[in-house]
C-alpha positions as CSV (number, residue, x, y, z in Angstrom):
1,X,37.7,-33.1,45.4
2,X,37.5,-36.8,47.3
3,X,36.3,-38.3,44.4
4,X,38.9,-36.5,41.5
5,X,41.9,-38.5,43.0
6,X,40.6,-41.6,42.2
7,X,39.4,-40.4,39.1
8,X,42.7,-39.3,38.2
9,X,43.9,-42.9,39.4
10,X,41.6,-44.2,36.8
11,X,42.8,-42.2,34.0
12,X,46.2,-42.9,34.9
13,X,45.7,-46.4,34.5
14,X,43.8,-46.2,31.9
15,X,46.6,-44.3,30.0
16,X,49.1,-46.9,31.2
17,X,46.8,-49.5,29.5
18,X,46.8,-47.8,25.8
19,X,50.5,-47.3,25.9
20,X,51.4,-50.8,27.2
21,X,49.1,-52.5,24.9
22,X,50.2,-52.9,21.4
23,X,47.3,-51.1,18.6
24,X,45.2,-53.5,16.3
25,X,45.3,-51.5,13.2
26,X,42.2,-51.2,10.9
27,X,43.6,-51.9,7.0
28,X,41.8,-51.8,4.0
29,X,42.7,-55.0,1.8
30,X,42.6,-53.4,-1.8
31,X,42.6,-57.2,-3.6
32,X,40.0,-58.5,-1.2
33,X,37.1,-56.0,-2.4
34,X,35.2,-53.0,-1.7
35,X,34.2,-53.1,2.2
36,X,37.4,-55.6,3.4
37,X,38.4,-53.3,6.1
38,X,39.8,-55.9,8.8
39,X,42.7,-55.2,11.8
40,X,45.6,-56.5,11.4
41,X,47.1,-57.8,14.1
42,X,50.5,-57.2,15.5
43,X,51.6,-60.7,16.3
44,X,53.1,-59.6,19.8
45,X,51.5,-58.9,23.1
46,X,51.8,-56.3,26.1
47,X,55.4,-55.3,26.3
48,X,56.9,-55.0,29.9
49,X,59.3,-52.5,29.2
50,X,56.8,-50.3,27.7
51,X,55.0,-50.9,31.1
52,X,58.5,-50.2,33.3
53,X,59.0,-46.8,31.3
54,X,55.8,-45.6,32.1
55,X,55.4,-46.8,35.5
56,X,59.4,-45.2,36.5
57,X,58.1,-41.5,34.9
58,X,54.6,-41.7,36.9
59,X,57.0,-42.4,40.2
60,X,59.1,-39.8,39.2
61,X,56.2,-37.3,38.7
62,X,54.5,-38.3,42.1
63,X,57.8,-38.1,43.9
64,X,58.4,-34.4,42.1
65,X,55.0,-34.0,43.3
66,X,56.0,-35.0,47.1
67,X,59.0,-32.7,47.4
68,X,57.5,-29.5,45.5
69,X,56.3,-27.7,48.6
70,X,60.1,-28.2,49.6
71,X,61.6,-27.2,46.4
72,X,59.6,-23.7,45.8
73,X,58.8,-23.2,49.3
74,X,57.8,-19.1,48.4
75,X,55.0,-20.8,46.3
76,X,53.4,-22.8,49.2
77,X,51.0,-19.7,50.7
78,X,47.6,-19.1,50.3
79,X,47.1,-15.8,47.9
80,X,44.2,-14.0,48.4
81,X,42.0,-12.9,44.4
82,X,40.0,-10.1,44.4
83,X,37.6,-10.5,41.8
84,X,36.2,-8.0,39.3
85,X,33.2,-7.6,41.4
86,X,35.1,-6.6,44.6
87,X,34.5,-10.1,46.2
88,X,37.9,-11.7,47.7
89,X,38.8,-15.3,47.6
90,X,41.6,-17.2,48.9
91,X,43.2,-20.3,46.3
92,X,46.2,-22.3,47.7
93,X,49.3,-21.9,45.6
94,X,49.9,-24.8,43.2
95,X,52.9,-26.3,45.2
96,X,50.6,-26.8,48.4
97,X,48.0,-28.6,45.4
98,X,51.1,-30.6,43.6
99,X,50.9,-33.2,46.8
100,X,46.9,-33.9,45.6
101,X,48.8,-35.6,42.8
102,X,50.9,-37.9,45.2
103,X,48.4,-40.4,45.5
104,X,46.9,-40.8,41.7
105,X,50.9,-40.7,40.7
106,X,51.9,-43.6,43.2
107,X,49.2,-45.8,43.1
108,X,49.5,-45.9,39.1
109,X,53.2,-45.8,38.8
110,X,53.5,-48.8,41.3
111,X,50.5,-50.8,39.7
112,X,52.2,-50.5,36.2
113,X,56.0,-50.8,38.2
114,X,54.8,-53.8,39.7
115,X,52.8,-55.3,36.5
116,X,56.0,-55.1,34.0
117,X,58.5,-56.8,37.3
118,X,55.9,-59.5,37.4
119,X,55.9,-60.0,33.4
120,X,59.4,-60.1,32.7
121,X,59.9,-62.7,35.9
122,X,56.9,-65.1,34.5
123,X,57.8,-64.6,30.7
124,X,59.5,-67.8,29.0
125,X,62.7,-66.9,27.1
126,X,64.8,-69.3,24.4
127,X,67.4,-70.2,26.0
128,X,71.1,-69.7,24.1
129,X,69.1,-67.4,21.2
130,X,67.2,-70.3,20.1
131,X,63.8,-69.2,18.7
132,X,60.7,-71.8,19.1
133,X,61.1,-73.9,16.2
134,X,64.6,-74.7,17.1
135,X,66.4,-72.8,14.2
């Protein structure tokens, strides 16, 4: 269980990354012959609002997580399973579990929060609309 928060962290992140990050396409060239399969590339890099979407639902989620035990407070107990073999058990209830996500949640929404802020304020703009070659 210690080590399946950070492991959820990881994948998080890891999610953050592939939606962030803009695909590299594999294309197959018909005029350039048989086995010309190349990616094409997109021309553009990581886009910060991609990253500010993401990381604002992943807050949202871990602060839904946070306030669950307060929201459905008759789902907070601990329910006791008998099993088919008459052995009992006890599980916790999944709003007492919801606040294992707080962490995982937090940590990735601010990472990718905190990412896209820094990207936008570092980013060179045209200034007045002007593209690069001055059109």
């Amino acid at each position: 269980m210690s080590c399946g928060i950070w492991l959820l962290a990881l994948a998080l992140l890891m999610l953050a990354v592939l939606f962030v990050v803009p695909r590299r396409w594999r294309h197959v060239w018909p005029e350039a012959g048989d086995d010309a399969i190349q990616s094409v590339p997109t021309g553009r890099g990581p886009s910060a609002a991609r990253g500010l979407v993401f990381g604002v639902v992943v807050v949202a989620a871990s602060v839904y997580a946070l306030v669950a035990p307060y929201m459905f407070p008759m789902s907070t107990g601990v329910q006791t399973v008998q099993s088919g073999d008459g052995g009992t058990y006890s599980q916790q209830a999944w709003a007492g579990l919801a606040q294992g996500l707080l962490i995982p949640f937090m940590l990735a929404g601010m990472i990718v929060l905190g990412w896209g802020c820094i990207h936008l304020a570092v980013t060179i703009r045209p200034v007045g609309g002007q593209t690069e070659a001055g059109d």
